[in-house]
mmCIF entry with sequence, helices, sheets and N, C-alpha, C, O atoms, coordinates in Angstrom:
data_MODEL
# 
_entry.id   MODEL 
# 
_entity.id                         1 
_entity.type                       polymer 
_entity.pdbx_number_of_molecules   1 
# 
_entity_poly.entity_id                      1 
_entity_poly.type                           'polypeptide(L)' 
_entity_poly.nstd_linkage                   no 
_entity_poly.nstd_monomer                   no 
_entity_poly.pdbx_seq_one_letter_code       
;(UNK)(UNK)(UNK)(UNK)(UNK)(UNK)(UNK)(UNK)(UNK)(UNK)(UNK)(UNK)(UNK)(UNK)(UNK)(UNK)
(UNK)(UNK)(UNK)(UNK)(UNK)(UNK)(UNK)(UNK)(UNK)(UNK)(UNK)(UNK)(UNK)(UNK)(UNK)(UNK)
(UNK)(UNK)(UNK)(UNK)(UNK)(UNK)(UNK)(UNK)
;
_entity_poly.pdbx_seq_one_letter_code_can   XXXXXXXXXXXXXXXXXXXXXXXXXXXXXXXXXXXXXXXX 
_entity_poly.pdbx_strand_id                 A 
# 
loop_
_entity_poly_seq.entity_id 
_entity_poly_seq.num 
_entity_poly_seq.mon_id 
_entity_poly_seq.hetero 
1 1  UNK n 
1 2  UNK n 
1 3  UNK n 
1 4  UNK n 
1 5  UNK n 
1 6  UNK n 
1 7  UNK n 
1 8  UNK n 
1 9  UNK n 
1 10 UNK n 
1 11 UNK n 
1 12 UNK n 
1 13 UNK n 
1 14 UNK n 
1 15 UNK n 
1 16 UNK n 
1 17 UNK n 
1 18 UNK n 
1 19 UNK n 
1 20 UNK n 
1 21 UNK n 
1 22 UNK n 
1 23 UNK n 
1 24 UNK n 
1 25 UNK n 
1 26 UNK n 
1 27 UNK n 
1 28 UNK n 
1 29 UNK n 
1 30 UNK n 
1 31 UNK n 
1 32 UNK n 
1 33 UNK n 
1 34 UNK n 
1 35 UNK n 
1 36 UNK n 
1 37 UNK n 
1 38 UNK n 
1 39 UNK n 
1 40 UNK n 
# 
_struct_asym.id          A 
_struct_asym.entity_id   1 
# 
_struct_conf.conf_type_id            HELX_P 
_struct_conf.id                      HELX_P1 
_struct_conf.pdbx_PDB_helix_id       AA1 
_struct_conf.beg_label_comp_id       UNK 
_struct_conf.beg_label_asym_id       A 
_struct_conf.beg_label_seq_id        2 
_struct_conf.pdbx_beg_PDB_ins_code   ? 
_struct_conf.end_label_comp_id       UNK 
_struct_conf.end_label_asym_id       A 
_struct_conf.end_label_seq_id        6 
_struct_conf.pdbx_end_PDB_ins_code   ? 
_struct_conf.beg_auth_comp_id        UNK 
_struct_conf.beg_auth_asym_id        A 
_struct_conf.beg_auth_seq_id         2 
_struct_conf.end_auth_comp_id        UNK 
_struct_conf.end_auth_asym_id        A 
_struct_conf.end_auth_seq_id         6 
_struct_conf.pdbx_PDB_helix_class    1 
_struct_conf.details                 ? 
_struct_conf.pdbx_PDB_helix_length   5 
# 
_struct_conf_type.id          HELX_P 
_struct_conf_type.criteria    ? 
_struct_conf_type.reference   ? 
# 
_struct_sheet.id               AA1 
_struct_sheet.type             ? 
_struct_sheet.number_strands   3 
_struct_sheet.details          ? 
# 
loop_
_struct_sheet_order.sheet_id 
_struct_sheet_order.range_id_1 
_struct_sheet_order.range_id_2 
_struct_sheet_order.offset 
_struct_sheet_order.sense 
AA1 1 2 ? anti-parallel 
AA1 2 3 ? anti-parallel 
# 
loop_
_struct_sheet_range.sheet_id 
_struct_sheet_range.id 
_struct_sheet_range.beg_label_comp_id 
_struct_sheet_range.beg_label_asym_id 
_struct_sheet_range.beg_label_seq_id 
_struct_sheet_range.pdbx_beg_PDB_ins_code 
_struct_sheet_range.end_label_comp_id 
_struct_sheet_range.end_label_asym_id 
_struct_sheet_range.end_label_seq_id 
_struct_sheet_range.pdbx_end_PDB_ins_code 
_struct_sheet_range.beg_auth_comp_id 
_struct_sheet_range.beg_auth_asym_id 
_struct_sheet_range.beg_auth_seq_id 
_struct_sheet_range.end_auth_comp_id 
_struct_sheet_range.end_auth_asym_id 
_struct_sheet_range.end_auth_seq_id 
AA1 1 UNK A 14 ? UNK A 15 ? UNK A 14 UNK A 15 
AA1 2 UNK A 20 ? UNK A 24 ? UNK A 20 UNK A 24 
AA1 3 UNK A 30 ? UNK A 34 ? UNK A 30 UNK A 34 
# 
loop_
_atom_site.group_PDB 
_atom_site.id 
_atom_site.type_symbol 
_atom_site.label_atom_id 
_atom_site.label_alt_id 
_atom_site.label_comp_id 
_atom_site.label_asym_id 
_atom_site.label_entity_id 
_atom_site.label_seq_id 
_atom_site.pdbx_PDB_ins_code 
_atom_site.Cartn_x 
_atom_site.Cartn_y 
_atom_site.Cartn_z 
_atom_site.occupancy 
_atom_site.B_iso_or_equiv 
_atom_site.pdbx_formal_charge 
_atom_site.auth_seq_id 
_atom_site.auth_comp_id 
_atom_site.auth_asym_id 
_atom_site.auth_atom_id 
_atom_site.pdbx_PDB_model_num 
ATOM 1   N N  . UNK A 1 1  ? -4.742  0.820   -10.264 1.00 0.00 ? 1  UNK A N  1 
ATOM 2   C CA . UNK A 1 1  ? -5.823  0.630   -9.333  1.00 0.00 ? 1  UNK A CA 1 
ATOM 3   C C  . UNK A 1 1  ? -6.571  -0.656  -9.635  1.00 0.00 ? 1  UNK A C  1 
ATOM 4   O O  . UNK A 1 1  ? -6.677  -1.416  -8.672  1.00 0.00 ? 1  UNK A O  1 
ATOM 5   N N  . UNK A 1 2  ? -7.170  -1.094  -10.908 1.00 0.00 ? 2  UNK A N  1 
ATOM 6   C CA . UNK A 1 2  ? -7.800  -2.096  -11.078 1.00 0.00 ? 2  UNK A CA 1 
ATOM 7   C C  . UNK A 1 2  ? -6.771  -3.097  -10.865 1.00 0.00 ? 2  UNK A C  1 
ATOM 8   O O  . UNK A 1 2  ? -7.377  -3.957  -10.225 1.00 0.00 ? 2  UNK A O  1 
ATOM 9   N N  . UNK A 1 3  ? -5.496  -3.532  -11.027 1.00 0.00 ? 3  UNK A N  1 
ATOM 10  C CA . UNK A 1 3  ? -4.612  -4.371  -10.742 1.00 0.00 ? 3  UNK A CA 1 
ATOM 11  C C  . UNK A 1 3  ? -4.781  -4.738  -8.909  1.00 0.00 ? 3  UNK A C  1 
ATOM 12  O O  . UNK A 1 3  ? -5.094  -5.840  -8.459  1.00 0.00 ? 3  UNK A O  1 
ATOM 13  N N  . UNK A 1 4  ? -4.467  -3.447  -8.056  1.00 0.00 ? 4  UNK A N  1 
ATOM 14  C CA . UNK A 1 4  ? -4.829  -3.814  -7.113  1.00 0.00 ? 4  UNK A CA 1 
ATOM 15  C C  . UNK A 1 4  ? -6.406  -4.149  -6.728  1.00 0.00 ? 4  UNK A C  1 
ATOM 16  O O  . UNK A 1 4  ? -6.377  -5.066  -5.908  1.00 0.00 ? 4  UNK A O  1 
ATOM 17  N N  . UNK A 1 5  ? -7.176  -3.926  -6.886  1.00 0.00 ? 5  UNK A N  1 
ATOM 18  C CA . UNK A 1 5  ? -8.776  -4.068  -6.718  1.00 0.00 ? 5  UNK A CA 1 
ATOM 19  C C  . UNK A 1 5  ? -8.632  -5.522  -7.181  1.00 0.00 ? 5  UNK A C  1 
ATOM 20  O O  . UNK A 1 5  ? -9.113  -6.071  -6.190  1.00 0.00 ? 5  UNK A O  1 
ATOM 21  N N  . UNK A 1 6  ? -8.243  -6.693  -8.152  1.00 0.00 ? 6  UNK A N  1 
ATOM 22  C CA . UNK A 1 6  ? -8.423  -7.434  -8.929  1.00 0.00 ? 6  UNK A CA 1 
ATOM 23  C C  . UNK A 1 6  ? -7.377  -8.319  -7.888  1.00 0.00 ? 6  UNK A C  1 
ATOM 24  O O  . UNK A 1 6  ? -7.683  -9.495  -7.686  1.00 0.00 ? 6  UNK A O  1 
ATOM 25  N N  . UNK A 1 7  ? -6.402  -7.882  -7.364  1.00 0.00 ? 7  UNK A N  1 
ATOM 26  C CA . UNK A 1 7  ? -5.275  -8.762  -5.924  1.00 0.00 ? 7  UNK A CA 1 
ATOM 27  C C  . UNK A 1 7  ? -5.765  -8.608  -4.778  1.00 0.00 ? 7  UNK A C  1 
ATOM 28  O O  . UNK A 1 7  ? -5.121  -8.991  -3.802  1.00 0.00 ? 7  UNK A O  1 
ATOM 29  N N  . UNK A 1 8  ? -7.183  -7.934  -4.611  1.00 0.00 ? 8  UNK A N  1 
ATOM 30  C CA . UNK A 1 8  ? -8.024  -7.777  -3.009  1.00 0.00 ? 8  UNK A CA 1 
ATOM 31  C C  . UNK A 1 8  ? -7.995  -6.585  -2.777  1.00 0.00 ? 8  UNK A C  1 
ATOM 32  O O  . UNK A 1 8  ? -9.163  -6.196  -2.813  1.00 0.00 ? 8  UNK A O  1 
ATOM 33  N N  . UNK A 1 9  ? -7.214  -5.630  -2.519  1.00 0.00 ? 9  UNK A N  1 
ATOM 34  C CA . UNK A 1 9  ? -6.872  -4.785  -2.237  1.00 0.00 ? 9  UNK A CA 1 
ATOM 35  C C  . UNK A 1 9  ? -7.954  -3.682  -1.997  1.00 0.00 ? 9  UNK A C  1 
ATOM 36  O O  . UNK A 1 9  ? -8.292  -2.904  -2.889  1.00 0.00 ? 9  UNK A O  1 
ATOM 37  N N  . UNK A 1 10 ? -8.459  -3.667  -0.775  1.00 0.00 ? 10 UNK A N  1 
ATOM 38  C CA . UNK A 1 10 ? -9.943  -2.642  -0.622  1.00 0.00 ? 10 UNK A CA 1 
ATOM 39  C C  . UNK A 1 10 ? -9.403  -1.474  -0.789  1.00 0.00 ? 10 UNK A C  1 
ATOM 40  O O  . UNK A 1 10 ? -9.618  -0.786  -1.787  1.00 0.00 ? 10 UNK A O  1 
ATOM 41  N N  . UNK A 1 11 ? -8.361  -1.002  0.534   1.00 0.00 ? 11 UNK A N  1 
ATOM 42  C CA . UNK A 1 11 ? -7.837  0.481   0.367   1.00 0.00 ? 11 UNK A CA 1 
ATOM 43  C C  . UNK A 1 11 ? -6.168  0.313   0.852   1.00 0.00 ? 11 UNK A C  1 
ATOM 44  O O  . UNK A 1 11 ? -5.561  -0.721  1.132   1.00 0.00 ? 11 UNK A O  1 
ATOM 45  N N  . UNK A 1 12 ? -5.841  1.281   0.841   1.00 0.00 ? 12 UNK A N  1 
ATOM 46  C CA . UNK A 1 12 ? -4.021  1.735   1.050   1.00 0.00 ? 12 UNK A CA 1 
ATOM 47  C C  . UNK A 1 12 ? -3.882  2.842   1.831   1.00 0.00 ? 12 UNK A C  1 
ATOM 48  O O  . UNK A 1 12 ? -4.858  3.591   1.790   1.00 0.00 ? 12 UNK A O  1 
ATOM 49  N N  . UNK A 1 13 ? -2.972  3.187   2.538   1.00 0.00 ? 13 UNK A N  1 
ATOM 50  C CA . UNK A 1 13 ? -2.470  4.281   3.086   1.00 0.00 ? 13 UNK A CA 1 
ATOM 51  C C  . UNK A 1 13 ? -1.245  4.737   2.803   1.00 0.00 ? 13 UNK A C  1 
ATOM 52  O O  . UNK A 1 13 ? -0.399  3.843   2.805   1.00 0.00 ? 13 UNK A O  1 
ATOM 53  N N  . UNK A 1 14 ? -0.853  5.796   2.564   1.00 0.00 ? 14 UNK A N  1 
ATOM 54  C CA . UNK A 1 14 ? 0.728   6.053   2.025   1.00 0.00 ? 14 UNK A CA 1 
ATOM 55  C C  . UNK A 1 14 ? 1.320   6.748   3.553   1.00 0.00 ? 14 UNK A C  1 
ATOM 56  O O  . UNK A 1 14 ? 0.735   7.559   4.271   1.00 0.00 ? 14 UNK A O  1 
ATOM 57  N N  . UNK A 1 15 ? 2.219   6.331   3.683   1.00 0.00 ? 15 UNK A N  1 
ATOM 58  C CA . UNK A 1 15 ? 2.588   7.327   4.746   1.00 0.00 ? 15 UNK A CA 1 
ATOM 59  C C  . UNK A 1 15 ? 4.201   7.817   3.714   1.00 0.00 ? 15 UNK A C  1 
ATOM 60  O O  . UNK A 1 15 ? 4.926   7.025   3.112   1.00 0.00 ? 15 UNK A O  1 
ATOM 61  N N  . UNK A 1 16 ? 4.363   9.272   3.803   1.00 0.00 ? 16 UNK A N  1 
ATOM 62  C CA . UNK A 1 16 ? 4.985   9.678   2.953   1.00 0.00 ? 16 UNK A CA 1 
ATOM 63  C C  . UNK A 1 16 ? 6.581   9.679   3.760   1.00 0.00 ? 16 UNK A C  1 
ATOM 64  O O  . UNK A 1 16 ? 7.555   9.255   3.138   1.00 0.00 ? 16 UNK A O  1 
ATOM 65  N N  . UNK A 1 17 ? 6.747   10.280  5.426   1.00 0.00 ? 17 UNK A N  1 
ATOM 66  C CA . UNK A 1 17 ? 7.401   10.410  6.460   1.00 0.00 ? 17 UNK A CA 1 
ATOM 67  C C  . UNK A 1 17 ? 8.662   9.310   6.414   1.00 0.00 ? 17 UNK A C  1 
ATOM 68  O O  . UNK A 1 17 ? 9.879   9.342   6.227   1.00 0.00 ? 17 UNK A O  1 
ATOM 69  N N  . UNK A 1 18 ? 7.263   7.972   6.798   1.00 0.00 ? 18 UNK A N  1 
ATOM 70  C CA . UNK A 1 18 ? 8.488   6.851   6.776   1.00 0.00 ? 18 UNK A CA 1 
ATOM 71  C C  . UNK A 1 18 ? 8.167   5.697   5.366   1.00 0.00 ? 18 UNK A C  1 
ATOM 72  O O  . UNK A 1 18 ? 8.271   4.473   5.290   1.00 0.00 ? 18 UNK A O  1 
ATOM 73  N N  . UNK A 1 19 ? 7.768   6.689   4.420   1.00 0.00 ? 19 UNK A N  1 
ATOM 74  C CA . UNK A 1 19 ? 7.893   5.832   3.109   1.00 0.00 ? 19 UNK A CA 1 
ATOM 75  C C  . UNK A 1 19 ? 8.055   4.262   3.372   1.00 0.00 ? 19 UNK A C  1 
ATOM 76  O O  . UNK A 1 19 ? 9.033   3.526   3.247   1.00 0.00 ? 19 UNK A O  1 
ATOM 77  N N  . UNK A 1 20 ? 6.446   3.960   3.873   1.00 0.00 ? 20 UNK A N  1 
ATOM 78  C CA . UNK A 1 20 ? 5.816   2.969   3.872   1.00 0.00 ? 20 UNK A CA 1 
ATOM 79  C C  . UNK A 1 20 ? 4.097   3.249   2.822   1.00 0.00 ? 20 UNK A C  1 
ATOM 80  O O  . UNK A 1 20 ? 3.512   4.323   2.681   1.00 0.00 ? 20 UNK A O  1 
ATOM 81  N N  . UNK A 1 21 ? 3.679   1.848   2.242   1.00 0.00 ? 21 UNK A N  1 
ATOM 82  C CA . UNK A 1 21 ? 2.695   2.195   1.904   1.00 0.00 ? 21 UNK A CA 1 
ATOM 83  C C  . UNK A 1 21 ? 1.613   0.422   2.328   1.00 0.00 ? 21 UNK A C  1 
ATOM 84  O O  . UNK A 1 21 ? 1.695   -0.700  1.827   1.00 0.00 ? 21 UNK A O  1 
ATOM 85  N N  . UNK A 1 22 ? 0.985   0.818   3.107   1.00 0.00 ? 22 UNK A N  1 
ATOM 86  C CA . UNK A 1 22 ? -0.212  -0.508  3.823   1.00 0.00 ? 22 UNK A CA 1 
ATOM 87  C C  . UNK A 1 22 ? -1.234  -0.809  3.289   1.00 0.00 ? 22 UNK A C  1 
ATOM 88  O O  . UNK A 1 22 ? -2.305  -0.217  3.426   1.00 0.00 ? 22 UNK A O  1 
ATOM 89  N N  . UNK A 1 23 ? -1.035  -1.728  2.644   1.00 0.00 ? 23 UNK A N  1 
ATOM 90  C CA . UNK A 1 23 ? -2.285  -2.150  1.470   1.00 0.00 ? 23 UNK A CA 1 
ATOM 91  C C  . UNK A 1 23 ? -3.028  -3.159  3.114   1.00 0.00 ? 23 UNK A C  1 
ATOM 92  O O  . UNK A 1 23 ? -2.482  -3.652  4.101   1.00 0.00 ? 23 UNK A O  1 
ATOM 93  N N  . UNK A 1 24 ? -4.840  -3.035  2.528   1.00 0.00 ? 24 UNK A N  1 
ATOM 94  C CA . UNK A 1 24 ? -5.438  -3.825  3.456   1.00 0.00 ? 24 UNK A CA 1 
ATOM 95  C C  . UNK A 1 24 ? -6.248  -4.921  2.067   1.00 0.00 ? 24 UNK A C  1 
ATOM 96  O O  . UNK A 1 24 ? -6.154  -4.815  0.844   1.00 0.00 ? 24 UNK A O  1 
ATOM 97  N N  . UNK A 1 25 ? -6.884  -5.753  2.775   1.00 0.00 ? 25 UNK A N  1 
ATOM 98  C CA . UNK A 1 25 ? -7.756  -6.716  2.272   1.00 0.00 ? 25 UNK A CA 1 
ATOM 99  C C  . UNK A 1 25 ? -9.155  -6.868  2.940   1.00 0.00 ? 25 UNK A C  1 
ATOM 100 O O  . UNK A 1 25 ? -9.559  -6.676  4.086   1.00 0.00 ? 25 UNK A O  1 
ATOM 101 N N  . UNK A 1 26 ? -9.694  -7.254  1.870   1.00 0.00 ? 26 UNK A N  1 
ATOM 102 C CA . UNK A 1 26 ? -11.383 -7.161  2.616   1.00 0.00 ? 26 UNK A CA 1 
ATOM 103 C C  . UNK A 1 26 ? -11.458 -8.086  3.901   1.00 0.00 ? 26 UNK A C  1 
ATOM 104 O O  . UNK A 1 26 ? -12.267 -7.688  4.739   1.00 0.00 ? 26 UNK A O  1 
ATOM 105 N N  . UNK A 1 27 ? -10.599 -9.529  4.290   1.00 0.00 ? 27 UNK A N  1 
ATOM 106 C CA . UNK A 1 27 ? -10.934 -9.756  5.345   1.00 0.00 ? 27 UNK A CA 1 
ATOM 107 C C  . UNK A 1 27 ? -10.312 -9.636  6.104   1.00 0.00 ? 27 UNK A C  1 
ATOM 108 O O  . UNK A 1 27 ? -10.088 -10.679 6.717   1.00 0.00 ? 27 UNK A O  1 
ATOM 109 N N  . UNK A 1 28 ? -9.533  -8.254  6.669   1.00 0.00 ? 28 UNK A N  1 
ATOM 110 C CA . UNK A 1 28 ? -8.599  -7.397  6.964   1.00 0.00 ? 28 UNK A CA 1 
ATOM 111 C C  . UNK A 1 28 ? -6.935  -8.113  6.997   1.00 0.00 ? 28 UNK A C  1 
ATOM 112 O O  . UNK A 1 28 ? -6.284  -8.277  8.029   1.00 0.00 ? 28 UNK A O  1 
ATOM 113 N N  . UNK A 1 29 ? -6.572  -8.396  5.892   1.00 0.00 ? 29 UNK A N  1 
ATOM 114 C CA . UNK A 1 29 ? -5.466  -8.617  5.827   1.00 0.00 ? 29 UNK A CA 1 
ATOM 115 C C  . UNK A 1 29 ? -4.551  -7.193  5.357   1.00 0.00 ? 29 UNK A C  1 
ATOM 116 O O  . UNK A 1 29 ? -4.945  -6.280  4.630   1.00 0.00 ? 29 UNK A O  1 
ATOM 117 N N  . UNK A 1 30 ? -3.256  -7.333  6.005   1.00 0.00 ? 30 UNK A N  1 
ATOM 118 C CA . UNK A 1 30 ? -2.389  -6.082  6.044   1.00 0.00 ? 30 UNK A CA 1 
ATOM 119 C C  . UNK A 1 30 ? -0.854  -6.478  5.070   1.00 0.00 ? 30 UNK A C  1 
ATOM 120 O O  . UNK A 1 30 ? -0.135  -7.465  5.227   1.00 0.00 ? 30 UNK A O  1 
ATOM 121 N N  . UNK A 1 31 ? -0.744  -5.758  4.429   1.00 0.00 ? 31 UNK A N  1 
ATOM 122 C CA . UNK A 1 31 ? 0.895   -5.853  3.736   1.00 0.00 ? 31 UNK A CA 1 
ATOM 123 C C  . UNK A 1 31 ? 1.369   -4.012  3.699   1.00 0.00 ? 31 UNK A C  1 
ATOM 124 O O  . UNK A 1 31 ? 0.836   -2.952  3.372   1.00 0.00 ? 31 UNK A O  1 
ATOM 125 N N  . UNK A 1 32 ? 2.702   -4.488  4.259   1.00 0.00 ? 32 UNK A N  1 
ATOM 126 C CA . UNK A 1 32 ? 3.509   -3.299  4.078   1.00 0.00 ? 32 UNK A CA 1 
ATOM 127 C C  . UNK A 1 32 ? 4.980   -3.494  3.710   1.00 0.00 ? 32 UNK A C  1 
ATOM 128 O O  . UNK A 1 32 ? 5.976   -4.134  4.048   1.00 0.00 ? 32 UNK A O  1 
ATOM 129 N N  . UNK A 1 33 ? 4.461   -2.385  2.636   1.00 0.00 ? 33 UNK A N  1 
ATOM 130 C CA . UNK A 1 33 ? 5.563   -2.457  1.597   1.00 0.00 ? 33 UNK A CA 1 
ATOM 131 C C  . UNK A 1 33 ? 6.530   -0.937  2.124   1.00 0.00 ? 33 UNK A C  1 
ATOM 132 O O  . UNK A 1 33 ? 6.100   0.148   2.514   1.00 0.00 ? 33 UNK A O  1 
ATOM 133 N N  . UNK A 1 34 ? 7.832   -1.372  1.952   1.00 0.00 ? 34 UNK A N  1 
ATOM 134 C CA . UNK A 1 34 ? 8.460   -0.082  2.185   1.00 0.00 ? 34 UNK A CA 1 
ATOM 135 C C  . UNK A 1 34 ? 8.991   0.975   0.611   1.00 0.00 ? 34 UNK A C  1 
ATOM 136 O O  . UNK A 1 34 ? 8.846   0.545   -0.534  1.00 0.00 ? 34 UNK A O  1 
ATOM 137 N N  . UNK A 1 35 ? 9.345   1.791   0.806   1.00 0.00 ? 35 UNK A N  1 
ATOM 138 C CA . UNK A 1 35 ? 10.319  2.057   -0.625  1.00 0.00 ? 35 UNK A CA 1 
ATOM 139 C C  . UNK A 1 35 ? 11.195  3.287   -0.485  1.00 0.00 ? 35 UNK A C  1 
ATOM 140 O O  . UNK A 1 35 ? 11.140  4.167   0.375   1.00 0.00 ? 35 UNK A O  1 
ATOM 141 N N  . UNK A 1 36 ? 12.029  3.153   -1.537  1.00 0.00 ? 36 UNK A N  1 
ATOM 142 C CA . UNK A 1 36 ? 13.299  4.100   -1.110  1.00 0.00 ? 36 UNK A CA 1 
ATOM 143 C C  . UNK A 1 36 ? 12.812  5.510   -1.552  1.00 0.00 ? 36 UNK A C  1 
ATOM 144 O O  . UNK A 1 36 ? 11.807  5.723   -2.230  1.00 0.00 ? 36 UNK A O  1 
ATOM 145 N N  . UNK A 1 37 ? 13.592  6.349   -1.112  1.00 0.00 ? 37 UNK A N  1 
ATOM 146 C CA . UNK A 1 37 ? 13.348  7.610   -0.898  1.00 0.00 ? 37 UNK A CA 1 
ATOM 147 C C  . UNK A 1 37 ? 14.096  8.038   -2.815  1.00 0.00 ? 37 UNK A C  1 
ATOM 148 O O  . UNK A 1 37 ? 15.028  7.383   -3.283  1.00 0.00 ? 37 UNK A O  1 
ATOM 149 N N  . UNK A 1 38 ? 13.466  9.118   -3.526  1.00 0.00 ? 38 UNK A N  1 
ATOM 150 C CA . UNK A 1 38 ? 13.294  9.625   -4.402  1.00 0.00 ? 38 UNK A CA 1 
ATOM 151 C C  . UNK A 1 38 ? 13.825  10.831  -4.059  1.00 0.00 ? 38 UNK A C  1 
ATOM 152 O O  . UNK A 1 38 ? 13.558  11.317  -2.960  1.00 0.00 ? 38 UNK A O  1 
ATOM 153 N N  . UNK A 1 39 ? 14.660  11.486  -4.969  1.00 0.00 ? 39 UNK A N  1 
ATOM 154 C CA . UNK A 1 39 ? 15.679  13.080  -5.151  1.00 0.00 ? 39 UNK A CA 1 
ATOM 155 C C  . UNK A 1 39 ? 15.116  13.202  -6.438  1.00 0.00 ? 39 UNK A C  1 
ATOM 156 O O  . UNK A 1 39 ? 15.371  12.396  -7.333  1.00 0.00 ? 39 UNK A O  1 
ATOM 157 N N  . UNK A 1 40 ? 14.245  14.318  -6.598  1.00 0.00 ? 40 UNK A N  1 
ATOM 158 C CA . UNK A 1 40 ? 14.202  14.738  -7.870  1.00 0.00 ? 40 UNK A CA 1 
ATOM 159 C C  . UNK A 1 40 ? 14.704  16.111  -7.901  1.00 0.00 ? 40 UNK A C  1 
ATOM 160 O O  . UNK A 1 40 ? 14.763  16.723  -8.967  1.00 0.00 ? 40 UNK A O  1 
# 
């Protein structure tokens, strides 16, 4: 968390469905990151 807080990062959303996760920035900048699906 402090890593992201310290790269801008105000808040995130996970969407679990289509395993995306949307980091925002305070002057609303957007990144979306995807990631692969996990079998445990």
């Amino acid at each position: 968390m402090e890593a992201s807080w310290k790269a801008g990062v105000v808040r995130y959303d996970v969407d679990f469905s289509a395993r995306i996760v949307r980091y925002y920035g305070a002057s609303g900048e957007e990144y979306v990151e995807a990631y692969p699906l996990v079998e445990v």
